[in-house]
C-alpha positions as CSV (number, residue, x, y, z in Angstrom):
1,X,154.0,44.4,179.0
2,X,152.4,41.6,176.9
3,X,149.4,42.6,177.9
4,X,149.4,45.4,176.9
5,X,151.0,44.9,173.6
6,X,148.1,42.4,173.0
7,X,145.7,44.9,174.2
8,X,147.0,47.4,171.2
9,X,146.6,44.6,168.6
10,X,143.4,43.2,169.6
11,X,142.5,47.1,169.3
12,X,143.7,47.8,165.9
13,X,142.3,44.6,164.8
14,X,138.7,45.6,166.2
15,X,139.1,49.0,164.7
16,X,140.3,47.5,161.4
17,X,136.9,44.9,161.5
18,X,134.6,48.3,162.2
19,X,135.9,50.0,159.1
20,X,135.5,47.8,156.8
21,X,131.6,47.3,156.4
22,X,130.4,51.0,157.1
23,X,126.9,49.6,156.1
24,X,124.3,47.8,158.0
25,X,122.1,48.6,161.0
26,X,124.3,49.2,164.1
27,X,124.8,52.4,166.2
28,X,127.9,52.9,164.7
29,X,127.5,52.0,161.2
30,X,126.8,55.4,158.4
31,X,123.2,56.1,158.7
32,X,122.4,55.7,154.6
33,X,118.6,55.8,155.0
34,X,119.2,59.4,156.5
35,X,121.4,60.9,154.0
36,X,119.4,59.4,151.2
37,X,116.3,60.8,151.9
38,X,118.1,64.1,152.6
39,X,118.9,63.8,148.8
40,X,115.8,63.2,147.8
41,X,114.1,66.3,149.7
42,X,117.1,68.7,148.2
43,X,116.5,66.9,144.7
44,X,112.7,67.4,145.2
45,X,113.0,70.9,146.0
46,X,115.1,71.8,143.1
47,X,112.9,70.4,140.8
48,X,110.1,72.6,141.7
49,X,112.4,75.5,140.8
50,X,111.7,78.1,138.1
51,X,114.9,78.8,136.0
52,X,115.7,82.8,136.8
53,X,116.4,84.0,133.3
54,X,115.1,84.4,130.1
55,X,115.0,81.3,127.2
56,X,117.0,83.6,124.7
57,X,119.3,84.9,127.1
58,X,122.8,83.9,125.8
59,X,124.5,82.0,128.9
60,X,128.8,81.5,129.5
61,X,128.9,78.4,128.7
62,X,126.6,78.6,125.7
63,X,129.1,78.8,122.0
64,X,128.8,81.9,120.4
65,X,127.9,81.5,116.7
66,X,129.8,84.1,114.3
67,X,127.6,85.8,111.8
């Protein structure tokens, strides 16, 4: 039974230990290199968009002035 119990702790502990540093170069660690250049293609190819509407089209978000 102690075994076991110490089995369970030792666990948690080792579990506890993984989460704590997500970063770094092991198999199990969040693979940032990936995910940033992923960013920097999607930012890349938004940047090479052509806005859809007219200059002095008046948008939502845009204050209306009263006249």
């Amino acid at each position: 039974m102690v075994s076991l119990v110490a089995f369970a702790v030792f666990g948690v502990e080792e579990i506890g230990l993984e989460i704590e540093n997500p970063f770094g170069c092991d198999r199990n660690d969040l693979p940032l290199n990936g995910i940033c250049q992923t960013m920097e293609r999607n930012i890349q190819d938004l940047m090479t968009l052509t806005p859809s509407i007219e200059a002095n089209e008046q948008q939502p978000w845009q204050i209306t002035t009263l006249q």
